[in-house]
N, C-alpha and C positions, 0 to 999 in steps of 0.2 A: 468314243467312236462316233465319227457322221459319214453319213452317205455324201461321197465325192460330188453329187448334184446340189449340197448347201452348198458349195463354194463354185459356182456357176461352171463346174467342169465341162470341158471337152475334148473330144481328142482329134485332131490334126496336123498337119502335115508341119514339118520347121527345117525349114533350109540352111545350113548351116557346112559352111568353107565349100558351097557347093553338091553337098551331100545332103538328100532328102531323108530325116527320119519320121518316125510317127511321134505324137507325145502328147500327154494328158496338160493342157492349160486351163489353171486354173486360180480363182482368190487365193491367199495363203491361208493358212489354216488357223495360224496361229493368232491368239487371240492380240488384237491392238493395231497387228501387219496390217497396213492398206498396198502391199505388192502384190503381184499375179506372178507366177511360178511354172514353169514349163519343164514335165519329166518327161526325157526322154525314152524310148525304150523301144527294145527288137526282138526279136525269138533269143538271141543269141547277147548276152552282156559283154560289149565290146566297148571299146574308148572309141572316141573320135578323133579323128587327125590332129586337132590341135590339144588332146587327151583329156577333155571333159567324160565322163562315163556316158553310159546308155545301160537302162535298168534292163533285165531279162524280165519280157511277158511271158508269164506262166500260165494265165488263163483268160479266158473274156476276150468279147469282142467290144463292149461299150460302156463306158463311163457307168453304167450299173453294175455291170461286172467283173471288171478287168480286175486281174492279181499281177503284181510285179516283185518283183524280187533284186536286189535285198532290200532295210530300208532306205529312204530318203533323207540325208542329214546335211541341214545349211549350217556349217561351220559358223559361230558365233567370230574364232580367231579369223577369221575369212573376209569379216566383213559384212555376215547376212544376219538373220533373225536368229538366228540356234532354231531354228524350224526341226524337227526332228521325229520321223513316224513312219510306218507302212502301208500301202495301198493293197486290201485286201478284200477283194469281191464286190466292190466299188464305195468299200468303205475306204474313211483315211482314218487308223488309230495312230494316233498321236505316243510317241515314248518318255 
């Protein structure tokens, strides 16, 4: 488990097909990755128009404490790192 602010987290605004959401940008977690990573997320876990997810915030207002739900998984068959972990009270544990 590391505190979301070892990996230069913040949360900010990401415009996407037009539609503003909130989202945690941040270093990747995982160990060797040099990408940055953007979660989305709203009160409510919905897809986005073009059907990428959006995580439900279930707590927190700041990169110290924010909780999201469910985890976060970059599919290996997808193309990304197999990143794979939960954001919980502004920690990231890794699965």
């Amino acid at each position: 488990m590391k505190r979301l602010s070892e990996f230069e987290a913040s949360i900010d605004q990401w415009k996407i097909d037009g539609i503003k959401v909130r989202c945690i940008m941040m270093h990747c977690p995982l160990p060797g990755c040099d990408h940055d990573i953007r979660i989305p997320f709203s009160k409510s876990a919905v897809a986005l128009p073009d059907g990428r997810p959006v995580w439900k915030h279930e707590a927190g207002a700041t990169v110290e404490d924010i909780t999201l739900s469910p985890s976060y998984h970059l599919m290996k068959s997808d193309g990304y790192c197999g990143l794979h972990g939960f954001v919980r009270n502004g920690n990231w544990i890794g699965v």
